[in-house]
N, CA and C atoms as an extended XYZ file, in Angstrom:
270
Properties=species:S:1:pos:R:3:atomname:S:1:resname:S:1:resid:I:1 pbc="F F F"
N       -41.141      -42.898      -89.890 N   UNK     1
C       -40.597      -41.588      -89.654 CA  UNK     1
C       -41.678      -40.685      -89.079 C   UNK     1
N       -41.098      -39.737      -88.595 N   UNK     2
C       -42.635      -38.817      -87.574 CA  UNK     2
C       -43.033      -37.741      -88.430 C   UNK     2
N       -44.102      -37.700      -88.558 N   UNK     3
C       -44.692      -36.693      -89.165 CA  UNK     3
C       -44.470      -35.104      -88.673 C   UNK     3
N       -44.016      -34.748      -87.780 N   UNK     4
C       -43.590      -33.636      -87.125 CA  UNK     4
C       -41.666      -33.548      -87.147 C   UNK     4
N       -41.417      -32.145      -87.650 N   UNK     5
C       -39.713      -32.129      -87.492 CA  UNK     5
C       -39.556      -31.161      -86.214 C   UNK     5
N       -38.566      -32.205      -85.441 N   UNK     6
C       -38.378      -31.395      -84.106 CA  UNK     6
C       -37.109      -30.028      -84.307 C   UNK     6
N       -37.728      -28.741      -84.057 N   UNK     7
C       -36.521      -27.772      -84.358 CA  UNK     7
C       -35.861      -27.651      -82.787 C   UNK     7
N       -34.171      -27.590      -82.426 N   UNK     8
C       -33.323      -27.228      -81.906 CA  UNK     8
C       -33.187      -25.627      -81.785 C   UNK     8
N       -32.954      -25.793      -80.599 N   UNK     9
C       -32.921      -23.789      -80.164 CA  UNK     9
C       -31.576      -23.479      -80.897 C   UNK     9
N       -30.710      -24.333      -81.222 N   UNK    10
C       -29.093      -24.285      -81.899 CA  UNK    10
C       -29.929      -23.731      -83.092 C   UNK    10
N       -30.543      -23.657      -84.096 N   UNK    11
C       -30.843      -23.187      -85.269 CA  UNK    11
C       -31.226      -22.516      -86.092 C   UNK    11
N       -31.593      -21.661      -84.573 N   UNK    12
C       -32.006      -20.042      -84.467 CA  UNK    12
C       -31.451      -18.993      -84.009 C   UNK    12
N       -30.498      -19.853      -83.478 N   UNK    13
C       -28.961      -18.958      -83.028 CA  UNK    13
C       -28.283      -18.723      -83.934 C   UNK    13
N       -27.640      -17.557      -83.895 N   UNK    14
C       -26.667      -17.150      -84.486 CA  UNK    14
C       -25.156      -17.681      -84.021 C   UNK    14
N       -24.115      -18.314      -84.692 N   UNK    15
C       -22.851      -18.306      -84.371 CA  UNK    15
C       -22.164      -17.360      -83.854 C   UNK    15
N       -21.406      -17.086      -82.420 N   UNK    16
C       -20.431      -15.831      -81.941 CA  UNK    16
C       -19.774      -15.963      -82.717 C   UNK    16
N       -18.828      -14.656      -83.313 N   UNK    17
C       -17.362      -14.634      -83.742 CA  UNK    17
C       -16.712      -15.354      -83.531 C   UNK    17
N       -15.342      -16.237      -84.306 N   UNK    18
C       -14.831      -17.285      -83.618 CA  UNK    18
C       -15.011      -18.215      -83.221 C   UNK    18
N       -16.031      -18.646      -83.915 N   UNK    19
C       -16.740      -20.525      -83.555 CA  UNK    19
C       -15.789      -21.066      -84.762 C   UNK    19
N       -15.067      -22.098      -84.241 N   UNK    20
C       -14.362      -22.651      -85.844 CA  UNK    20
C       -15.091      -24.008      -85.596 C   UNK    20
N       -15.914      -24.608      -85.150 N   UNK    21
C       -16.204      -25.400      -84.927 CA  UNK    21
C       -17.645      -25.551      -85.055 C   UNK    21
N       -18.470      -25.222      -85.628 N   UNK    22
C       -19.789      -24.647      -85.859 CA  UNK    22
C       -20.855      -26.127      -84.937 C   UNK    22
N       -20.481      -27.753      -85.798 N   UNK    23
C       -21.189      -28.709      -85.119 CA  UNK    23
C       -21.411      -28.759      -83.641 C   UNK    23
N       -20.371      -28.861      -83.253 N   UNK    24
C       -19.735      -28.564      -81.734 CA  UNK    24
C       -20.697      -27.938      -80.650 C   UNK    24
N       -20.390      -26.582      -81.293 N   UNK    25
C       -21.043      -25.413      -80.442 CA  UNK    25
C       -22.517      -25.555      -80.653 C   UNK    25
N       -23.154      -26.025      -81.588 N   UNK    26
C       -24.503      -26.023      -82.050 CA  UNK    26
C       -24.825      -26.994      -81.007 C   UNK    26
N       -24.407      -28.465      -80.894 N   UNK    27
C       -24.542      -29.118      -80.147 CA  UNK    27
C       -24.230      -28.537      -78.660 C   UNK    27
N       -23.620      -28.503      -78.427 N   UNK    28
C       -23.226      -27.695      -76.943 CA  UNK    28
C       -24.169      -26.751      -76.524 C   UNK    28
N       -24.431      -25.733      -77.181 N   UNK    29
C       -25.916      -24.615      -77.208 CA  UNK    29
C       -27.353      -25.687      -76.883 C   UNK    29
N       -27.785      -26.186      -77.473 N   UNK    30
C       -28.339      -27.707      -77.289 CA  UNK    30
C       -28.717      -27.718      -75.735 C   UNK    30
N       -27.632      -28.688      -75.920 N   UNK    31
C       -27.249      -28.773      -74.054 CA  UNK    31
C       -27.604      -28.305      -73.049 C   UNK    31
N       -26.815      -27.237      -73.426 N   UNK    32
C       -26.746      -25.769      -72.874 CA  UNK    32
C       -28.429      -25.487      -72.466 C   UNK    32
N       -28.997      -25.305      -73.801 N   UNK    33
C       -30.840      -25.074      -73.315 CA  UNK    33
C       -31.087      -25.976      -72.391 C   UNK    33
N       -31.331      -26.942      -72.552 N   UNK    34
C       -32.023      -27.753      -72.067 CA  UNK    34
C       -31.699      -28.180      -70.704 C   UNK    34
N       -30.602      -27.814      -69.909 N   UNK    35
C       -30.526      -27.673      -68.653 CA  UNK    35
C       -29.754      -26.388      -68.070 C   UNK    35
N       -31.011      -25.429      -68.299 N   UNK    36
C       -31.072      -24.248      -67.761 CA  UNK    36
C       -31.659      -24.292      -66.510 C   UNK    36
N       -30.900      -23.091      -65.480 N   UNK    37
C       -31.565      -23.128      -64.189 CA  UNK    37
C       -33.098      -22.479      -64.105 C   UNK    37
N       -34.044      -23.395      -63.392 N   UNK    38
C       -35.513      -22.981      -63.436 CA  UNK    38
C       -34.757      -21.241      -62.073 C   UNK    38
N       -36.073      -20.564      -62.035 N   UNK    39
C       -36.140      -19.744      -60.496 CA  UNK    39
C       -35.719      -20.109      -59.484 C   UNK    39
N       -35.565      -21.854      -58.842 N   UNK    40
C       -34.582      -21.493      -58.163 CA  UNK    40
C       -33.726      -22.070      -57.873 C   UNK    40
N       -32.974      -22.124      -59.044 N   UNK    41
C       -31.631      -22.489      -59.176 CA  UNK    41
C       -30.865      -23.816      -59.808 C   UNK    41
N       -32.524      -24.631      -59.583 N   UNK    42
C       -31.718      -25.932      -59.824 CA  UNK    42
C       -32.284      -26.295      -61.546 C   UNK    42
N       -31.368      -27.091      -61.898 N   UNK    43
C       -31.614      -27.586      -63.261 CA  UNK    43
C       -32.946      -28.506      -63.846 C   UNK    43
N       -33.456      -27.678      -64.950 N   UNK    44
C       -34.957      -28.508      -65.346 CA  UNK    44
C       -34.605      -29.280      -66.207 C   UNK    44
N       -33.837      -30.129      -66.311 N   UNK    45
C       -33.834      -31.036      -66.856 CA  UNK    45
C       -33.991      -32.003      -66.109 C   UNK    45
N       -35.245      -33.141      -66.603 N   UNK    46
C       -35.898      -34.546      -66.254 CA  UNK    46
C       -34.508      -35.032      -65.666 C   UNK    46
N       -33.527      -35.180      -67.039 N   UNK    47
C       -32.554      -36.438      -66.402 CA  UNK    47
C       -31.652      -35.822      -64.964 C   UNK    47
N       -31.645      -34.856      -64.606 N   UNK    48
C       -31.133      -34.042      -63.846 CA  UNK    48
C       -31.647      -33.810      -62.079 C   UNK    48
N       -32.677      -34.387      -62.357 N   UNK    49
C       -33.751      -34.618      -61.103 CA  UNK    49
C       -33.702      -33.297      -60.159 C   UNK    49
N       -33.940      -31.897      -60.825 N   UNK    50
C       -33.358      -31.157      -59.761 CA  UNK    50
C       -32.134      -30.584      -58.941 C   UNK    50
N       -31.496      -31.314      -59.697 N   UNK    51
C       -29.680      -31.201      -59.148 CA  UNK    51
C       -29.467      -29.606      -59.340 C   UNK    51
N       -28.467      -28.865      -58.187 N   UNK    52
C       -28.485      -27.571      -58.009 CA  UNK    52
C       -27.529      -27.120      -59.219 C   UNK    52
N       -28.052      -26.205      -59.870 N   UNK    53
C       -27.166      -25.696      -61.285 CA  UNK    53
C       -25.905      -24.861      -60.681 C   UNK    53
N       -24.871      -25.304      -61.750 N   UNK    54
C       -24.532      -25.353      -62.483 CA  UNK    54
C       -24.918      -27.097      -62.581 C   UNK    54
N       -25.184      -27.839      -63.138 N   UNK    55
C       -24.979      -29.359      -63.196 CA  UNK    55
C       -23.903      -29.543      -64.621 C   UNK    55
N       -23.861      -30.701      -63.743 N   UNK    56
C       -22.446      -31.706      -64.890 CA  UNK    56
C       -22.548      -30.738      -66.543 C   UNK    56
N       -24.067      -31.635      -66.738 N   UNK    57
C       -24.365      -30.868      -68.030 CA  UNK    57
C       -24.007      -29.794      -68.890 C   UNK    57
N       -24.520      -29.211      -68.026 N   UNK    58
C       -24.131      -27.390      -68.158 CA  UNK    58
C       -23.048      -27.047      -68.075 C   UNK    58
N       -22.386      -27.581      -67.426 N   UNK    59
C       -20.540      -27.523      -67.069 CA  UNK    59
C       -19.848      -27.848      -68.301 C   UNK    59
N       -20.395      -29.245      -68.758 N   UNK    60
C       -19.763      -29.813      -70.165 CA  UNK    60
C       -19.806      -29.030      -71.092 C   UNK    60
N       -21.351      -28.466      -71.417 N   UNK    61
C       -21.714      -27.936      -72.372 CA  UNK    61
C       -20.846      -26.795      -72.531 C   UNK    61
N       -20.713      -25.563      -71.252 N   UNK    62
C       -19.715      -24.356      -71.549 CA  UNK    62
C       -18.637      -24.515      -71.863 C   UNK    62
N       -18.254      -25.536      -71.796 N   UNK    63
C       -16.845      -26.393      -72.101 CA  UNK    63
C       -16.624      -26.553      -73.169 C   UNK    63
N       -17.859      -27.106      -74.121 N   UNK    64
C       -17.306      -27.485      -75.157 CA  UNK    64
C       -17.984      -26.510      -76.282 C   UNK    64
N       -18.808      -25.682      -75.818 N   UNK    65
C       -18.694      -24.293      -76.315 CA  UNK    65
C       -17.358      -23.262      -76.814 C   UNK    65
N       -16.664      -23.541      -75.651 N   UNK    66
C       -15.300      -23.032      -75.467 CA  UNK    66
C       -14.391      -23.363      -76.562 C   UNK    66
N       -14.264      -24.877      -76.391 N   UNK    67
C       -13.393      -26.104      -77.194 CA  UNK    67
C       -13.829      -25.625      -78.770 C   UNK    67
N       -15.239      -25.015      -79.009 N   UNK    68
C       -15.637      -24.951      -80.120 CA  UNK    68
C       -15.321      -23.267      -80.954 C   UNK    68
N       -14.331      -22.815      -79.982 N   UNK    69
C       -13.947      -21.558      -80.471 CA  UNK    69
C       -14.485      -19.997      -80.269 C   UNK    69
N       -15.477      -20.046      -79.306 N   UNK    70
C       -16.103      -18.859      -79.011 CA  UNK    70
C       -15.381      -18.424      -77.623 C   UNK    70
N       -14.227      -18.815      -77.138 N   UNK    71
C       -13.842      -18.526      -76.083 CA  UNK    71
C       -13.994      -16.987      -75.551 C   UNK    71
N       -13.241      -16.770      -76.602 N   UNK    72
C       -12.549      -14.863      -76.778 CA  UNK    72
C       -14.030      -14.233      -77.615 C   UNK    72
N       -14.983      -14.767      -78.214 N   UNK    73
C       -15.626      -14.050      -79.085 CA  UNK    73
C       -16.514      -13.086      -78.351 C   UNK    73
N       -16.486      -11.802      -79.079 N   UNK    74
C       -17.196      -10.691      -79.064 CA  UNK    74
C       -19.044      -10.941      -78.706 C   UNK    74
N       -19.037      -11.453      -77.672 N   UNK    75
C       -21.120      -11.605      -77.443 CA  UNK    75
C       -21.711      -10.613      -78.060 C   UNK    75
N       -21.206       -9.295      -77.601 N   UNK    76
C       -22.167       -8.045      -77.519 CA  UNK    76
C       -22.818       -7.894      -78.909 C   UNK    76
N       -21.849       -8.362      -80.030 N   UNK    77
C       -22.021       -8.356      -81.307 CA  UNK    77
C       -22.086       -9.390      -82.186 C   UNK    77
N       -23.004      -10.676      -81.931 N   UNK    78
C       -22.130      -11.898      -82.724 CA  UNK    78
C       -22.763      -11.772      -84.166 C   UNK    78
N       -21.603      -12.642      -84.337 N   UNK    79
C       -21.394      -12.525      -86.341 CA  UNK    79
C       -21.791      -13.849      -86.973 C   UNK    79
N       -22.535      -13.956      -87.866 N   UNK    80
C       -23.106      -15.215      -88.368 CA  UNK    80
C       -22.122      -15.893      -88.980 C   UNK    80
N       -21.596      -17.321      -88.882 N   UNK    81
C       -20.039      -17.663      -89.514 CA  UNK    81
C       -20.373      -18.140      -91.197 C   UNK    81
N       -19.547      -17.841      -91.572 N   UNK    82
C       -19.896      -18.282      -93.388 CA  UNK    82
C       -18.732      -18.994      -93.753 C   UNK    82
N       -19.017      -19.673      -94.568 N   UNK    83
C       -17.966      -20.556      -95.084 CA  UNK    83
C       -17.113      -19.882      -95.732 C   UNK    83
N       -17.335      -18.756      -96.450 N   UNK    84
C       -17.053      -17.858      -97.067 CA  UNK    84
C       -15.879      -17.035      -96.776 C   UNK    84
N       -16.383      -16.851      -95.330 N   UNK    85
C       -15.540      -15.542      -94.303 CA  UNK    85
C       -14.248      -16.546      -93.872 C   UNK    85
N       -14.267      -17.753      -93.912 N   UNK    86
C       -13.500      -19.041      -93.315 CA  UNK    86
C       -12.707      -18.946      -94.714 C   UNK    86
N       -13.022      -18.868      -95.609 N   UNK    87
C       -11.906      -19.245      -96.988 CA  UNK    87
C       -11.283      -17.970      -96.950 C   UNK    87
N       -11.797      -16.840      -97.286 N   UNK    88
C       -11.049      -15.458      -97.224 CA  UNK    88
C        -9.755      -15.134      -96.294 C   UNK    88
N        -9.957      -15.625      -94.922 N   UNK    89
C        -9.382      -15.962      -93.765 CA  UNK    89
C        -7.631      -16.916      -93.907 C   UNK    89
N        -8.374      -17.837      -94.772 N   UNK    90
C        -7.375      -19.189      -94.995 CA  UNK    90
C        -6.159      -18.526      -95.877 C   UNK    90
């Protein structure tokens, strides 16, 4: 096992309003980082060789961001999701 724990940019994010899907979107956010457009334009991701952004990737990822319930959610303000706020709800 590695002596170092690798942290995910998903884990420092906060959940938008309306994620019912919390794994999902965490994963998707993920994604999402990691093939962001450099300055100019095209995607830094290795496996990506440069391909002009938006790439596949990135496409999937907003996708299943979406799929994961933040479609409609409020950005300007996002709300940390609780299991809590999910039972009250139910």
């Amino acid at each position: 096992m590695p002596d170092t724990i690798r942290n995910r940019s998903s884990q420092d994010a906060d959940l938008p309003r309306g994620v019912t899907d919390p794994l999902l979107w965490r994963a998707a956010y993920d994604v999402a980082a990691a093939h962001r457009p450099d300055e100019s334009g095209r995607c830094e991701s290795l496996l990506c060789d440069g391909q002009v952004a938006p790439c596949d990737a990135l496409t999937a990822a907003h996708r299943a961001m979406e799929l994961a319930g933040d479609r409609h959610a409020d950005r300007a303000e996002p709300e940390t999701w609780r299991t809590e706020q999910r039972r009250r709800a139910a």
